[in-house]
Structure formats: structure tokens, C-alpha cells
N, C-alpha and C positions, 0 to 999 in steps of 0.2 A: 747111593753113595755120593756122597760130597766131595767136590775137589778141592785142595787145598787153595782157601781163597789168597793166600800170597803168591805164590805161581800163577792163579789167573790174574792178579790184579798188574803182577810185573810182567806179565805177556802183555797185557794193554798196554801199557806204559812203553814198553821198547818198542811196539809197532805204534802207538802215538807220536814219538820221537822220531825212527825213522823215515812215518810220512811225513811228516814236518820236514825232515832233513831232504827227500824227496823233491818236494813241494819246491822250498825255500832254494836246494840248487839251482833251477829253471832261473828264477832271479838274480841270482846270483853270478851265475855263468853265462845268460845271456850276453851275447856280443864278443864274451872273450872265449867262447869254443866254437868253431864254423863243423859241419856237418858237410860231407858231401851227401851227395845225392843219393849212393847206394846206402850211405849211414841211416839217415832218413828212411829209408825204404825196410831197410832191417830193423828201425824200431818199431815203426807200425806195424810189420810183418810180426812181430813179438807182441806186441800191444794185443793182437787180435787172438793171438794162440792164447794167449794167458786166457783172456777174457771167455773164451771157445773151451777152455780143460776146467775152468771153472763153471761154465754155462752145463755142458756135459757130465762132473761130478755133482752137483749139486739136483742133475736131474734123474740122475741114475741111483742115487742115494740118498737117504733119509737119516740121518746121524753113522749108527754103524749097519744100519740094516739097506738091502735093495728096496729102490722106491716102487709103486705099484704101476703096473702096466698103464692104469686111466693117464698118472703123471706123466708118462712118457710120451704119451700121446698125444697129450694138453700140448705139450713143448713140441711137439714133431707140427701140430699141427700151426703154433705161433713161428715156428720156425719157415713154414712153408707161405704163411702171406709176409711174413719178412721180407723171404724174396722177390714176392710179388710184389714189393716196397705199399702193403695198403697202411693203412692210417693206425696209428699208435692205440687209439681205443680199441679199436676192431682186433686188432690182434687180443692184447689182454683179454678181452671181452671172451675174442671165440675161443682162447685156448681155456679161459677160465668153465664155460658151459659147456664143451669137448669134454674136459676133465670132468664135472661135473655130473654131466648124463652119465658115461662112462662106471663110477664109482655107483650112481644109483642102479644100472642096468647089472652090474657084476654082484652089488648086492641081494638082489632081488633072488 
């Protein structure tokens, strides 16, 4: 079933604008709004959550359906040398062939 492509195409469009208006504030309003220190602290602390309910949804699910245990585990296991701060390839790499074995060993 087909979505009605004017509804997708003015969904882009309002969130094109928005980032844009997003974006363009930061320049805008640099110098003439000061932040204290807990402001600052509360946006990153928000920056992180968004980014963390997004990281989370998107690994727990696959359009409308639950995504498959390999996936979760791909992510559980990029998530754990994250913390070990190792190196950007490494991670994608192991989580990618984690998942990987995973999906070949469940199909088998």
C-alpha cells in the first residue's frame, strides 16, 4: 500500500525547514542569549537522551515489527567497546560480524 506521496513529501519539507530554523538560530542568537552553566548541562543531558531513545528504537525495531535477537546483540556488543572507547572501525566491524555469525548460526 502506497502512502500518499503529498503527506510524505510535506513531512520532508516541514522537517527541512525546521532544521534549517534549528541550525540557522545557533547564528543567529549567538552572543545575544548567555547560558548558565546548569542550561548547558541540561541541553547535553537532552542531546544524549534523544540520541540514546533513538539508538534504542531503532535497534529494537524494524519498521512495525520487533527486530531480531542477532541485531540486538550486534548493538549490545558495539555498545560495550564504545565504552571501552576502542576505535570507530572496530566497533562497526565487531558488531557488524557479531550480527552476522549470529543470523547464520540461528539460521542453520
Amino acid at each position: 500500500m502506497m502512502e500518499n506521496p503529498w503527506l510524505i513529501v510535506s513531512g520532508i519539507l516541514i522537517l527541512a525547514i525546521g532544521t534549517y530554523l534549528m541550525r540557522a538560530s545557533g547564528a543567529i542568537l549567538k552572543g545575544k542569549v548567555a547560558l548558565t552553566e546548569s542550561s548547558k548541562a541540561l541541553f547535553s543531558a537532552a542531546a544524549i537522551v534523544i540520541l540514546f531513545s533513538v539508538a534504542i528504537t531503532s535497534t529494537l525495531f524494524s519498521g512495525e515489527q520487533i527486530s531480531d535477537i542477532a541485531k540486538v546483540i550486534g548493538v549490545v556488543v558495539a555498545g560495550i567497546l564504545t565504552w571501552y572507547r576502542q576505535p570507530f572501525i572496530v566497533i562497526v566491524l565487531s558488531a557488524a560480524i557479531v550480527t552476522a555469525l549470529l543470523r547464520l548460526l540461528f539460521s542453520l
